[in-house]
Structure formats: structure tokens, C-alpha cells
Biotite code that builds the C-alpha atoms (Angstrom):
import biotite.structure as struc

atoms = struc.array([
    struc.Atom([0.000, 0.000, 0.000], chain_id="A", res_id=1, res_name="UNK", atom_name="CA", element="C"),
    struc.Atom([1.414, 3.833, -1.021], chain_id="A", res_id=2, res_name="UNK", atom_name="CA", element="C"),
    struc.Atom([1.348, 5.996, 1.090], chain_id="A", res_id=3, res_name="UNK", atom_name="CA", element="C"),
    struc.Atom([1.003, 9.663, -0.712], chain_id="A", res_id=4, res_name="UNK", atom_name="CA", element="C"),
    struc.Atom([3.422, 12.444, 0.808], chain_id="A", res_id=5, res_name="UNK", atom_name="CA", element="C"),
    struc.Atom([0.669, 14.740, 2.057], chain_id="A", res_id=6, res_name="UNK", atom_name="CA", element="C"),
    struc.Atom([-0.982, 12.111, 4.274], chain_id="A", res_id=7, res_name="UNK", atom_name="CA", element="C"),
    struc.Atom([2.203, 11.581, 5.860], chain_id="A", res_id=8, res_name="UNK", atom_name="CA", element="C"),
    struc.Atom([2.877, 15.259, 5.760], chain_id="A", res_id=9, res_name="UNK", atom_name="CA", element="C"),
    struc.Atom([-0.707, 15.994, 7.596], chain_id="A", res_id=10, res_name="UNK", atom_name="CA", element="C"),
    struc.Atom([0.107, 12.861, 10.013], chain_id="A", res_id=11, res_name="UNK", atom_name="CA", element="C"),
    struc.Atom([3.317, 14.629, 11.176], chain_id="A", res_id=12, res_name="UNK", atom_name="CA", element="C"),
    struc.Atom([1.888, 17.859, 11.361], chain_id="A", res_id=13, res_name="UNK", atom_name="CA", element="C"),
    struc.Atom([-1.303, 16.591, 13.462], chain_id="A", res_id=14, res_name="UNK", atom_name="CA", element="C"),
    struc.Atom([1.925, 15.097, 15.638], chain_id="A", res_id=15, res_name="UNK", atom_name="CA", element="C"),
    struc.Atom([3.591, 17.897, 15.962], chain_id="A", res_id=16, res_name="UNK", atom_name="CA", element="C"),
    struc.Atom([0.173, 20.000, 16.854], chain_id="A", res_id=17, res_name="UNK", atom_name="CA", element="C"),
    struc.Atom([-0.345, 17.563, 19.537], chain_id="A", res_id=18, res_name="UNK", atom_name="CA", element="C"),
    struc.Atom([3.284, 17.384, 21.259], chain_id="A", res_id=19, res_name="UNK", atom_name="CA", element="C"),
    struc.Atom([3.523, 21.329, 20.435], chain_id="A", res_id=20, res_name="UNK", atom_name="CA", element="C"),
    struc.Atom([6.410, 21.377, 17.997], chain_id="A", res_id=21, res_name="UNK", atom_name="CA", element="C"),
    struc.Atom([6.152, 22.765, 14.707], chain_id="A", res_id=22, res_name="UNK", atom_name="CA", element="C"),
    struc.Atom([10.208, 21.283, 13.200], chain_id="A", res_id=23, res_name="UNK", atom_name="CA", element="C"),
    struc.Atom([9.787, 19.305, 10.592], chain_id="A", res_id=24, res_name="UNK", atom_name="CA", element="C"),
    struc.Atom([11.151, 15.390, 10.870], chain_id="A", res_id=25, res_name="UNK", atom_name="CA", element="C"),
    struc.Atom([13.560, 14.129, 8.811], chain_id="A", res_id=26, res_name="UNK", atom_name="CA", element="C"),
    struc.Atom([13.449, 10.420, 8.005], chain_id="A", res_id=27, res_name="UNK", atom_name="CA", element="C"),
    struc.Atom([17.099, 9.414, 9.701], chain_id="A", res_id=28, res_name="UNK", atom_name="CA", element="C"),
    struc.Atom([15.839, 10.518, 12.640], chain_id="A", res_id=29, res_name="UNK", atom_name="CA", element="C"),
    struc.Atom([12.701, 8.876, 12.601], chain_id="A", res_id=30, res_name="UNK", atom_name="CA", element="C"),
    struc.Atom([14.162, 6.002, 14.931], chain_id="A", res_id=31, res_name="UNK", atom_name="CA", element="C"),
    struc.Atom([12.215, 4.856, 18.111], chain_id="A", res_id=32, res_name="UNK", atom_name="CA", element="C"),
    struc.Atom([14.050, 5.053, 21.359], chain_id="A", res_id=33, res_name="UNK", atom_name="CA", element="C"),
    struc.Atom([12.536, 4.022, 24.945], chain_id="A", res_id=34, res_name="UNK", atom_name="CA", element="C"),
    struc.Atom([13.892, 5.583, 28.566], chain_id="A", res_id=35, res_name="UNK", atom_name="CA", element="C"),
    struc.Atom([12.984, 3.913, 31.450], chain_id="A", res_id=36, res_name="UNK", atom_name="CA", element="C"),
    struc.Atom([13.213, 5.971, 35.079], chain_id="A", res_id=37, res_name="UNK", atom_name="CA", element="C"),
    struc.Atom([14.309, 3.846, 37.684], chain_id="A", res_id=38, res_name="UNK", atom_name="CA", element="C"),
    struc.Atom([12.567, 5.783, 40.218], chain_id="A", res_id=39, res_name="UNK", atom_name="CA", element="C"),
    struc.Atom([9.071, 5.545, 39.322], chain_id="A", res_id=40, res_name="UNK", atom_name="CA", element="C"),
    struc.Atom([9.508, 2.152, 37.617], chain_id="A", res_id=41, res_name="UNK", atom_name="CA", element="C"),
    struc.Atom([7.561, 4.042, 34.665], chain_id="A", res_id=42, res_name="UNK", atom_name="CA", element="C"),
    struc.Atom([8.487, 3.896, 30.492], chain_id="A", res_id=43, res_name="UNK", atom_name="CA", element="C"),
    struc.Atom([8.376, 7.039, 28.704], chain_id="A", res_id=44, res_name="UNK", atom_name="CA", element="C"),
    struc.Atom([8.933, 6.970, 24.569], chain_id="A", res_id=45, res_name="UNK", atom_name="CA", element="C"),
    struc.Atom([11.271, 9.375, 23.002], chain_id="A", res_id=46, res_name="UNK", atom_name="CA", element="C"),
    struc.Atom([9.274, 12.262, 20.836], chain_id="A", res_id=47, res_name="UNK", atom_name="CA", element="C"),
    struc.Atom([10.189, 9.816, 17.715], chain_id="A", res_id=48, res_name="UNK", atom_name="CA", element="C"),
    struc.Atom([8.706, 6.730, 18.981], chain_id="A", res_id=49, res_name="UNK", atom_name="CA", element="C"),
    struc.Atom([5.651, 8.863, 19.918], chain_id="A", res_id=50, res_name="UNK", atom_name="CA", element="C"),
    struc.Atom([5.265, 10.068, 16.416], chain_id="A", res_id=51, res_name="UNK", atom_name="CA", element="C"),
    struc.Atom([5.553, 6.512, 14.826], chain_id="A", res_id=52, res_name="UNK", atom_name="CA", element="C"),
    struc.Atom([2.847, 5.307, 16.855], chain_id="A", res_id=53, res_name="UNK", atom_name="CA", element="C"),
    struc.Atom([0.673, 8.288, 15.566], chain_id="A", res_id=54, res_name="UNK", atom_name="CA", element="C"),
    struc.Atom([1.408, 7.789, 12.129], chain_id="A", res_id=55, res_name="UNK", atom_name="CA", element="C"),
    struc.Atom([0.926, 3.894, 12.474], chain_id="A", res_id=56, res_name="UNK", atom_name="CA", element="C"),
    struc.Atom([-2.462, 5.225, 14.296], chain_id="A", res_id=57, res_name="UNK", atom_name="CA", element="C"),
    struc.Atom([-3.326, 7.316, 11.200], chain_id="A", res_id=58, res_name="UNK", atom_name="CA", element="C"),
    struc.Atom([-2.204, 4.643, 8.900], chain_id="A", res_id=59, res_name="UNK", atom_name="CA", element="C"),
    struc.Atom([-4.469, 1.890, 10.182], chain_id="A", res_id=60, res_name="UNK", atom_name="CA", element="C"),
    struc.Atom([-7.455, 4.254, 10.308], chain_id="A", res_id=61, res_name="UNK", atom_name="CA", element="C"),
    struc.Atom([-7.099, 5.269, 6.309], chain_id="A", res_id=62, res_name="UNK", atom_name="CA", element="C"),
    struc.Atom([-9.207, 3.029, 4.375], chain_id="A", res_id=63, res_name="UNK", atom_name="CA", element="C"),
    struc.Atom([-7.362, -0.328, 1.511], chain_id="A", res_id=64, res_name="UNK", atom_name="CA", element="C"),
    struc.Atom([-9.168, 1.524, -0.891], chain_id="A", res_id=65, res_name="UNK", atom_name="CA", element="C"),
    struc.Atom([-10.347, 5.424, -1.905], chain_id="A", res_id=66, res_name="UNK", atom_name="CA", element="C"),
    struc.Atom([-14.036, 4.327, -2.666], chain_id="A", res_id=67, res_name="UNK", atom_name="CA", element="C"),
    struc.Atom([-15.119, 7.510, -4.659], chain_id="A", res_id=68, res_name="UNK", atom_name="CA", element="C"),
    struc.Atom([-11.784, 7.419, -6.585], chain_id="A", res_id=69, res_name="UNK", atom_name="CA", element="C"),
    struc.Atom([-13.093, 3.779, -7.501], chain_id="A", res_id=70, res_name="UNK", atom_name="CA", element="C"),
    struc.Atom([-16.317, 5.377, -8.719], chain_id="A", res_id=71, res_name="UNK", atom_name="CA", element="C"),
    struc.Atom([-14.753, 8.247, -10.233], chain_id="A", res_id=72, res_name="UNK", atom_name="CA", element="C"),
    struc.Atom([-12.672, 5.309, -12.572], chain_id="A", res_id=73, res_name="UNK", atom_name="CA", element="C"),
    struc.Atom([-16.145, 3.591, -13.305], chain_id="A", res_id=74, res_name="UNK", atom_name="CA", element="C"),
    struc.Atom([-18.035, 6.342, -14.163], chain_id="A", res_id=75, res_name="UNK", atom_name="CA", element="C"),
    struc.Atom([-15.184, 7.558, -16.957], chain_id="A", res_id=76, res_name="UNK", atom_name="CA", element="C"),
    struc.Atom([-14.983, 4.119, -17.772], chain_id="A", res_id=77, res_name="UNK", atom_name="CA", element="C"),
    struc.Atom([-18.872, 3.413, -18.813], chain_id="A", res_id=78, res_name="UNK", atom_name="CA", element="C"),
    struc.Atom([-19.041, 6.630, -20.118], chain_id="A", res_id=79, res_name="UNK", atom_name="CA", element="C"),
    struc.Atom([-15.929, 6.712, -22.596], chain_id="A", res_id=80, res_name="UNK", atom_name="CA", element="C"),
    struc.Atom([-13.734, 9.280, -21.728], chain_id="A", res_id=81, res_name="UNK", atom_name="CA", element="C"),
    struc.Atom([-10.984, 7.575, -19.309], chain_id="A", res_id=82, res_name="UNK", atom_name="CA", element="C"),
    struc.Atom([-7.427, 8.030, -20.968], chain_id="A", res_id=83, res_name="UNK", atom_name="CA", element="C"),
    struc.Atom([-4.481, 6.321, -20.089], chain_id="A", res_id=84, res_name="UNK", atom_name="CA", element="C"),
    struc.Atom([-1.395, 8.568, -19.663], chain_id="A", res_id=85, res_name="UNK", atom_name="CA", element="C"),
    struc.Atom([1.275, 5.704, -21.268], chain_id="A", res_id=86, res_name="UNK", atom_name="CA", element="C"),
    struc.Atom([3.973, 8.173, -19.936], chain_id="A", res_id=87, res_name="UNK", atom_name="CA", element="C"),
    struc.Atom([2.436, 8.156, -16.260], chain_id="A", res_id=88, res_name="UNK", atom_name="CA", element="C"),
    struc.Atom([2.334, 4.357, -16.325], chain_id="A", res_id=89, res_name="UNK", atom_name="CA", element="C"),
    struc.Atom([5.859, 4.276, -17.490], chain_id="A", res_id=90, res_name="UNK", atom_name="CA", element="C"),
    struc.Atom([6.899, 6.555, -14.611], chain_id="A", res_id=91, res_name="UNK", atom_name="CA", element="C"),
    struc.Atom([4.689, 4.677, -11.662], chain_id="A", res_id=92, res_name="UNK", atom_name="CA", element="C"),
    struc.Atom([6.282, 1.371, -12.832], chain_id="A", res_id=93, res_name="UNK", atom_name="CA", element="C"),
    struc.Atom([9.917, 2.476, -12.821], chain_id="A", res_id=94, res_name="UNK", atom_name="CA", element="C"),
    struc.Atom([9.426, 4.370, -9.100], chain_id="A", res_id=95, res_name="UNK", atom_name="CA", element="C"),
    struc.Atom([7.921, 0.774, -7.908], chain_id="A", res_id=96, res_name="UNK", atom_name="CA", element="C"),
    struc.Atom([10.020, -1.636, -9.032], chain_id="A", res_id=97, res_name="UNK", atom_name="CA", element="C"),
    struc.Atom([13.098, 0.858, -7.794], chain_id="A", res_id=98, res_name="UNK", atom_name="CA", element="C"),
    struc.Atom([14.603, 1.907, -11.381], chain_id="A", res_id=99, res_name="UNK", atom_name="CA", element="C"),
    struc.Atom([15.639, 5.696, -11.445], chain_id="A", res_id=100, res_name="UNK", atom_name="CA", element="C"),
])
């Protein structure tokens, strides 16, 4: 499943809103880290790991499939006018399969 940019963008920023940061994360250091306190016998997460479980929050809650997109494809389909973009295909198979 992709993932588009802005989702993940929003995701991060809905993070950020909620742990009162507005810096921008980069992906090396998107790493989890845990501290434990030995006093209060208590686990805190590190800012990073907190994020990850928001966007794996935000990811679980987005629907396998965009159902009006779906419909939006049928309806151009029985009515005749969807196009192809040959060029687009090109491009989308080349970015998955990890060419240049």
C-alpha cells in the first residue's frame, strides 16, 4: 500500500500539533528510542517513537481503498472518456520496481 506524501505530511503535522512542535522530521531521525526511570519504575517513549505510533495510528485508520476514486474510474470508464497517460504508467512502474 502507497502511502502519498501529504498524508504523511498531515500525520506529522497533526503530531507535531499535539506534542507542540512545529520542526519538521527528517526520516534518519525517525528512529524509536525508549527511557525507562528507575525511580518511578515508569516507560516514557522518546518524541520519535511517539510520532511513529501516531502515524501507524493514522495509517491503520485510512481506508485499503479510496471508494469515490473507484467510482470516479467507473463512471469515466462506462461513459468513454478515461485516458491512459502511457507516460504516467511508465513513470509509476519504474518508481515501484526501484529503477531511477
Amino acid at each position: 500500500m502507497r502511502i502519498p506524501p501529504e498524508t504523511i505530511r498531515s500525520l506529522v503535522g497533526l503530531h507535531a500539533q499535539r506534542v507542540g512542535k512545529t520542526s519538521s522530521v527528517s526520516s534518519s531521525s525517525a528512529t524509536s528510542s525508549v527511557a525507562r526511570s528507575s525511580t518511578s519504575g515508569s516507560l516514557q517513549l522518546s518524541d520519535e517513537a511517539t510520532m511513529l505510533n501516531t502515524l501507524k495510528a493514522g495509517v491503520k485508520a485510512m481506508p485499503d481503498v479510496d471508494a469515490s476514486r473507484v467510482q470516479q474510474v467507473r463512471d469515466e470508464i462506462s461513459s468513454g472518456s478515461f485516458t491512459v497517460n502511457p507516460n504516467q504508467v511508465a513513470e509509476g512502474l519504474v518508481l515501484e520496481l526501484g529503477g531511477a
